[in-house]
C-alpha positions in Angstrom: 0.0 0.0 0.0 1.6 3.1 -1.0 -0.2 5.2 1.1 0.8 3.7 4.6 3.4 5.0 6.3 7.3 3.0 6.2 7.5 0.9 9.5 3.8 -0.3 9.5 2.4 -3.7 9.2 0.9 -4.4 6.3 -1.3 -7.4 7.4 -2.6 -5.9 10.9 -5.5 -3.4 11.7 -5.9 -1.6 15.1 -10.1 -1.3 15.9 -11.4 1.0 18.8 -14.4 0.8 21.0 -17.2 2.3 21.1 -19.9 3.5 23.4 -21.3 0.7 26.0 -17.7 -1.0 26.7 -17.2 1.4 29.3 -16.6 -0.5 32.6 -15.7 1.3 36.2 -11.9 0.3 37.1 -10.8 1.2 33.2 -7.6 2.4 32.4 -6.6 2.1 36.1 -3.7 -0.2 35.9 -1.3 1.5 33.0 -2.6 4.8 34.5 -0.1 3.4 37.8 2.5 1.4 35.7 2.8 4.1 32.8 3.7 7.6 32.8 2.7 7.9 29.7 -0.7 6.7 30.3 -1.3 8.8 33.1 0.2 11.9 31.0 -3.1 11.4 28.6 -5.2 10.4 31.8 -3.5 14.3 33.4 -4.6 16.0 30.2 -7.8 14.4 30.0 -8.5 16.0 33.5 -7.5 18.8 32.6 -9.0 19.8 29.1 -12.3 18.9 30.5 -12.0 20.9 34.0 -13.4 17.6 36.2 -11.7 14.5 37.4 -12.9 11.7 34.4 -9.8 9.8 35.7 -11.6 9.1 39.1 -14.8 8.7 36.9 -12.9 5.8 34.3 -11.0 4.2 38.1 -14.1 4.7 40.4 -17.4 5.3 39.1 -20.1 5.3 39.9 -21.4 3.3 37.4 -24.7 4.9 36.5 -22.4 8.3 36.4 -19.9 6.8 33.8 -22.6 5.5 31.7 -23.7 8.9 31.3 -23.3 9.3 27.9 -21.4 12.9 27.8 -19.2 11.5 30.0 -19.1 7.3 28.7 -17.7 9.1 25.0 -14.8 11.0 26.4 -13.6 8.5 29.3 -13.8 5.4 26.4 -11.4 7.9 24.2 -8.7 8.5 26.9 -8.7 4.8 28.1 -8.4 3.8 24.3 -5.4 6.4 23.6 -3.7 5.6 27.3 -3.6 1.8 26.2 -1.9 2.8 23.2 0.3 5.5 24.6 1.5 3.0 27.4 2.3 0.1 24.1 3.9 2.8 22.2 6.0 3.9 25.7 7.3 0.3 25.9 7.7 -0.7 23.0 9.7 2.3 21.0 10.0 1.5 17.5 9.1 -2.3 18.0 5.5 -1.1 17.7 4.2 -1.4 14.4 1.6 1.1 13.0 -0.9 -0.6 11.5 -1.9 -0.8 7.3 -5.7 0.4 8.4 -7.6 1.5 11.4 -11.3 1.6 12.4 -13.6 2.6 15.4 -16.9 1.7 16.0 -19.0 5.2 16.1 -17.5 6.4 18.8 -14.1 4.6 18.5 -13.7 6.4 15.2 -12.4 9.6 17.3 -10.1 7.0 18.8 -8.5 5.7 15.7 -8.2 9.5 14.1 -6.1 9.9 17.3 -4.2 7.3 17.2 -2.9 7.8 13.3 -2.3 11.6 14.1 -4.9 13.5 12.2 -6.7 14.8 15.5 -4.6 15.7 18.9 -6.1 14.3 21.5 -6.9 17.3 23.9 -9.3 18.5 20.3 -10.9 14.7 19.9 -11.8 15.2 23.9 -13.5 18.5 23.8 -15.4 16.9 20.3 -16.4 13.9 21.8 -17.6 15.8 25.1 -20.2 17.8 23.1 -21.2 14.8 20.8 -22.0 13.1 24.2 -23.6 16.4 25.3 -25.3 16.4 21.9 -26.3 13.1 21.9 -27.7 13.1 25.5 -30.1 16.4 24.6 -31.9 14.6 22.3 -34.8 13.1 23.7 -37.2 11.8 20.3 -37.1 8.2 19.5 -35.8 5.2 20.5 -33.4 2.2 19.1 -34.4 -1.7 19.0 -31.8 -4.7 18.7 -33.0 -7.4 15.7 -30.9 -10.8 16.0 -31.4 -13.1 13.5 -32.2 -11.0 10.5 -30.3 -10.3 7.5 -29.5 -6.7 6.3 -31.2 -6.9 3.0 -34.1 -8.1 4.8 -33.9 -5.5 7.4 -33.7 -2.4 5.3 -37.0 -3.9 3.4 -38.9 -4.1 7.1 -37.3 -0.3 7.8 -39.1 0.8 4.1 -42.1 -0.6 4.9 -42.5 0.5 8.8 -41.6 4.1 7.1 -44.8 4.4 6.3 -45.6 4.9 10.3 -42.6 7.6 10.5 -38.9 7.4 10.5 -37.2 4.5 11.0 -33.6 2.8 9.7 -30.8 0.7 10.1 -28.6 2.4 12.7 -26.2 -0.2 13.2 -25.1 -2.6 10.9 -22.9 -5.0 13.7 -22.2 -8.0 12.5 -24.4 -10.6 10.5 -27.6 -11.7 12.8 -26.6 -8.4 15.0 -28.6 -5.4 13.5 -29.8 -2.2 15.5 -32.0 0.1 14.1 -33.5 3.5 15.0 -36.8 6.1 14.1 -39.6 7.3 15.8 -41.0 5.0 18.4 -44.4 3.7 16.6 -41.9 3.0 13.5 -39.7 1.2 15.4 -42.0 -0.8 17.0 -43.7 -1.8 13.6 -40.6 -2.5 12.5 -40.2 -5.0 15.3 -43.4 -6.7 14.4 -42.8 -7.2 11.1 -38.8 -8.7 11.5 -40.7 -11.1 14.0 -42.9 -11.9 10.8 -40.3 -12.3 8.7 -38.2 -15.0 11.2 -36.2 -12.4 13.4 -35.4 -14.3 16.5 -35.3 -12.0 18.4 -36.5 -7.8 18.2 -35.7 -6.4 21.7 -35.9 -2.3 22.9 -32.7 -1.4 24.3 -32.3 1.7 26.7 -31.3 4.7 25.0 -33.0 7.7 25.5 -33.2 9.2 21.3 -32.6 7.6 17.9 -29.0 7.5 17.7 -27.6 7.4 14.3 -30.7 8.7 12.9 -32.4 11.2 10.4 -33.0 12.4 14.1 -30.3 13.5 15.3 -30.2 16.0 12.3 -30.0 18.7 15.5 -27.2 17.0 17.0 -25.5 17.2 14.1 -26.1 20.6 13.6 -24.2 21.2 17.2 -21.3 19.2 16.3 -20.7 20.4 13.5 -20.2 23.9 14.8 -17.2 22.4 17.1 -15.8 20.5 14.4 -15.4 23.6 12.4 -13.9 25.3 15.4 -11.0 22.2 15.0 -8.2 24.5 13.7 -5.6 21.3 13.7 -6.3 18.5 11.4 -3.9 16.7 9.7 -3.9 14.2 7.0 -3.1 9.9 9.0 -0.7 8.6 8.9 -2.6 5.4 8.2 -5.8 5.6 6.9 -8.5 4.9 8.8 -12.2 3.4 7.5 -15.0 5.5 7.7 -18.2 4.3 9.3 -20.4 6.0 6.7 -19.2 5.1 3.3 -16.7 1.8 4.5 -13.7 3.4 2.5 -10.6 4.8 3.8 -10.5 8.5 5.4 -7.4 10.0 3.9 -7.8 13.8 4.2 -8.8 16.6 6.4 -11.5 17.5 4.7 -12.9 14.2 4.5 -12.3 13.5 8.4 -14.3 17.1 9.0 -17.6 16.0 6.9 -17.1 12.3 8.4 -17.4 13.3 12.1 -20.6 15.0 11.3 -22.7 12.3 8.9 -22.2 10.1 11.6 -23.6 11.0 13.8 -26.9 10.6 11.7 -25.7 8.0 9.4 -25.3 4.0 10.0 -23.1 2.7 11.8 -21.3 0.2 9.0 -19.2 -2.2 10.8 -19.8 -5.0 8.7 -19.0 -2.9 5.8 -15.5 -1.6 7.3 -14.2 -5.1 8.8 -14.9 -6.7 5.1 -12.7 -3.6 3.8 -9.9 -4.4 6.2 -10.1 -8.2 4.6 -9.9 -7.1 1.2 -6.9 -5.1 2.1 -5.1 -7.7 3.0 -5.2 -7.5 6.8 -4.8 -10.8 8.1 -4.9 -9.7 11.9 -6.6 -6.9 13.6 -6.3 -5.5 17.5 -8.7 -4.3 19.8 -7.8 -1.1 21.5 -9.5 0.0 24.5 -11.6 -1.4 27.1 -13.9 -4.5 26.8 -14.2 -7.5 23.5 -17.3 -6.3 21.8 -15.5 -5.6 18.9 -13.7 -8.9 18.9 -16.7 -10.6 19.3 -18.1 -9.0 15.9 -15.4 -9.3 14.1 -15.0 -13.0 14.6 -18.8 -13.2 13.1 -17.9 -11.2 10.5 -14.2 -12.3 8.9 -14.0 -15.7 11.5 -10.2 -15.9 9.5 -8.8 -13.3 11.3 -6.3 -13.7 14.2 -7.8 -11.3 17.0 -6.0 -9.9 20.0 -7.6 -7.5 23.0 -5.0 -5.4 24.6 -7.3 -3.8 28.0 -5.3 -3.7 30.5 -1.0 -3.6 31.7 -1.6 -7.2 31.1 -2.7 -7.4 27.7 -0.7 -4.2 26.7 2.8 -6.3 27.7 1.4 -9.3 26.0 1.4 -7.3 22.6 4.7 -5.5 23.2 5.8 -9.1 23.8 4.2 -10.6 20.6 5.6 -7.5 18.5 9.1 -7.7 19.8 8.8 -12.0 18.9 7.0 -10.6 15.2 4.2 -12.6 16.2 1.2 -10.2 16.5 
């Protein structure tokens, strides 16, 4: 790939988290083993003006969950992982050929291949929470079971009650989607009809990635034109929106704002990184969701979570041996 930077690995990806793999205790242990985890844990603190540190190490839960505050503690547990590898590892670390984030974790991988500094990705993902958390129409359901194509028919018919699409394309069998409430309900009806196994509510409070959150949109997109420093990546990283690679500034500026309304197309972006070539990709930040779809998605790929000092030295380890 021509476009990738010189010491990169051409068969690996690096994937970030997104919103619900927050967990209280996160980021603790490189925050006390790494300096340079706990430099981006210190700057964290202090860009947003309030202790998110104690919030990632000590809760409370229902506090973290928040969803202003889940965004921006998932984005500095993501980059202090990957500041503490890079920290120990020097220039055994690999980039990768590609990077993607789920929704969220998109912020995280923009980061991480140096188009958007850190302290900026903060305050953005701060107000999308913010954003996000203001709007108060709609709701989300979870369909297992059903096939996209299928899906996106039952979304076009249920239309006809108001608003309702495919929000998250996950992995195959693992579909969200999102509208106004009566749509999305019909919408549940009729996957059941059509051999849905299962069609369940989940507990959001608007429809996320949505022709609703037009307004949210709006908002963000005022702070992401405020973004003065943007830089091309140094490895691209996959959109969520369009599944192709994000190479520019001016792509990464209209990106962060479409999706905020626009699908969520993991399913999409993992089947890019195959056709790549990648032959291995890595999970940065807290929790395995991301594992988990990706082994439905590509099963052929070698996985590896790095969450924690442990995991982090395990992949420093496997780098150094030019095994991971």
């Amino acid at each position: 790939m021509s476009d990738t930077p010189h010491r990169h690995s051409s068969a690996s990806a690096w994937v970030f988290p997104g919103q619900g793999s927050q967990s209280v205790g996160m980021g603790q242990d490189v925050y006390q083993a790494s300096p340079a985890a706990r430099a981006i844990f210190d700057e964290a603190d202090a860009t947003l003006g309030f202790a998110l540190s104690r919030l990632c190490f000590a809760g409370p839960p229902e506090t973290l969950t928040q969803t202003e505050n889940a965004q921006p503690a998932l984005l500095t547990t993501s980059i202090a992982l990957l500041a503490a590898a890079r920290e120990r590892a020097g220039d055994a670390l690999s980039e990768p050929a590609l990077a993607a984030g789920h929704s969220l974790g998109e912020y995280s991988a923009l980061v991480a291949a140096g188009a958007l500094r850190f302290a900026d990705a903060l305050r953005l993902v701060r107000r999308r929470g913010e954003l996000m958390a203001a709007a108060r129409e709609g709701t989300m359901a979870a369909i297992m079971g059903l096939d996209l194509e299928s899906l996106r028919a039952v979304c076009a018919e249920a239309s006809s009650v108001g608003v309702v699409v495919v929000a998250n394309e996950n992995s195959p069998g693992q579909l969200v989607i999102s509208g106004v409430t009566a749509a999305v309900e019909r919408a549940m009806e009729l996957a059941r009809q059509r051999g849905a196994k299962r069609a369940v509510l989940l507990n959001v409070s608007a429809a996320f990635h949505s022709p609703l959150m037009e307004q949210a949109a709006a908002g963000l997109a005022e702070a992401v034109a405020a973004v003065t420093e943007l830089q091309a990546p140094r490895f691209p990283v996959i959109s969520n929106v369009t599944a192709t690679p994000l190479t520019t500034p001016e792509a990464i500026r209209a990106e962060l704002v479409a999706q905020v309304t626009a699908p969520v197309r993991w399913i999409a972006s993992v089947e890019r990184l195959v056709a790549a070539g990648v032959t291995h990709c890595i999970e940065i930040g807290p929790g395995t969701v991301l594992t988990g779809l990706i082994k439905r998605i590509a099963p052929q790929l070698a996985l590896r979570n790095v969450h924690s000092l442990a995991t982090v030295e395990a992949w420093i380890t496997a780098e150094q041996a030019g095994q991971a």
